[in-house]
C-alpha positions as CSV (number, residue, x, y, z in Angstrom):
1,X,11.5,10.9,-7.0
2,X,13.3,9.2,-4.6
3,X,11.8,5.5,-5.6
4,X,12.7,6.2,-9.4
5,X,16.0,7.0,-8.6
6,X,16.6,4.3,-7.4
7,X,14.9,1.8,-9.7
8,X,12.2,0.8,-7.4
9,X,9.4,2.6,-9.7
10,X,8.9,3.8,-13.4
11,X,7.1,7.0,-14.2
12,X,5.3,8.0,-17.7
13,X,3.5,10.6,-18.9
14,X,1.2,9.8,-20.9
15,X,1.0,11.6,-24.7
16,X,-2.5,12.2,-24.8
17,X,-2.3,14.2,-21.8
18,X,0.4,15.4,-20.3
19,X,-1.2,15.9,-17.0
20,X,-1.6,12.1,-15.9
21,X,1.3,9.9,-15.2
22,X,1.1,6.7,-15.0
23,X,3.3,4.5,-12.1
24,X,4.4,1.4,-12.0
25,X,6.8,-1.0,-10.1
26,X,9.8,-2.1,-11.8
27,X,11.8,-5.0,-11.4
28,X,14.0,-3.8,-8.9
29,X,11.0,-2.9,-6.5
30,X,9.0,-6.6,-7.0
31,X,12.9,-7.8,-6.1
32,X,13.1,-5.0,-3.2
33,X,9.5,-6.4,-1.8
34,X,10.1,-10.3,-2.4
35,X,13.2,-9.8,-0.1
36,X,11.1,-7.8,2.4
37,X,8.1,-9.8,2.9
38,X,9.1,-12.5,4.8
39,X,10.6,-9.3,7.7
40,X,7.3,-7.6,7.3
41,X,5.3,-11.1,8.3
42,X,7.8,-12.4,10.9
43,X,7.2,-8.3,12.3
44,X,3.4,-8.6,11.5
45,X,3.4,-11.6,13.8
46,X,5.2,-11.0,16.6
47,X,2.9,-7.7,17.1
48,X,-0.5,-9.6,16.5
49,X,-0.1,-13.4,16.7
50,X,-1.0,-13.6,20.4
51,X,-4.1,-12.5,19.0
52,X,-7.5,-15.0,18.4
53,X,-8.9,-14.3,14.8
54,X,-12.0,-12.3,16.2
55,X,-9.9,-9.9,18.4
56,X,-8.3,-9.2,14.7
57,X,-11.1,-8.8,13.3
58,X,-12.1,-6.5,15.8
59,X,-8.8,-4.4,15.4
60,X,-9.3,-4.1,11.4
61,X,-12.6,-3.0,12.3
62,X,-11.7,-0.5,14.6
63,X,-9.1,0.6,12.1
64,X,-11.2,1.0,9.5
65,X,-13.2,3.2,11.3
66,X,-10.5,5.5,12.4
67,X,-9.1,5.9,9.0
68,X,-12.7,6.7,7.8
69,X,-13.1,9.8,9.8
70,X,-9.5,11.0,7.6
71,X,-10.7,10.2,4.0
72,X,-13.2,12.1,1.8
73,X,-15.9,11.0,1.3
74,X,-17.2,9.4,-2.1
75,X,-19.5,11.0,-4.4
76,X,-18.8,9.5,-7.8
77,X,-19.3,5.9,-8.5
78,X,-15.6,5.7,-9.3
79,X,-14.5,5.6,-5.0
C-alpha cells in the first residue's frame, strides 16, 4: 500500500478474476531506482570489492544454500 501511495507501483485487478492483481512499476519507481543505483553499487562495493571473483562466487554459493533451506520446495513445473 505504502509503494502505491506513493507512486512507486500500480496495482490492477484483473476483470476476469478478481482474485489476481497484477503489479507493476511506474514511472516514478524506474525514476526512484535510476537515482538509487549508483548508492546501491558504490555500497555493494565497498562491502565486497576486496573480494577475488572466486571468493564471490563462493559467497553466492553459500547464500544460495542458506536461502534454500527457507523456500518451499517445487513441485510443479511452474518454480
Amino acid at each position: 500500500d505504502r509503494l502505491e501511495d506513493r507512486g512507486w507501483i500500480r496495482r490492477q485487478r484483473r476483470a476476469d478474476n478478481r482474485r489476481v492483481v497484477d503489479v507493476a512499476i511506474s514511472e516514478n519507481g524506474l525514476a526512484l531506482l535510476k537515482q538509487l543505483g549508483p548508492g546501491v553499487r558504490d555500497c555493494h562495493h565497498r562491502q565486497l570489492g576486496h573480494l577475488a571473483p572466486q571468493q564471490l562466487q563462493q559467497l553466492v554459493a553459500l547464500l544460495e544454500q542458506a536461502r534454500s533451506a527457507l523456500e518451499p520446495e517445487q513441485t510443479d513445473a511452474q518454480g
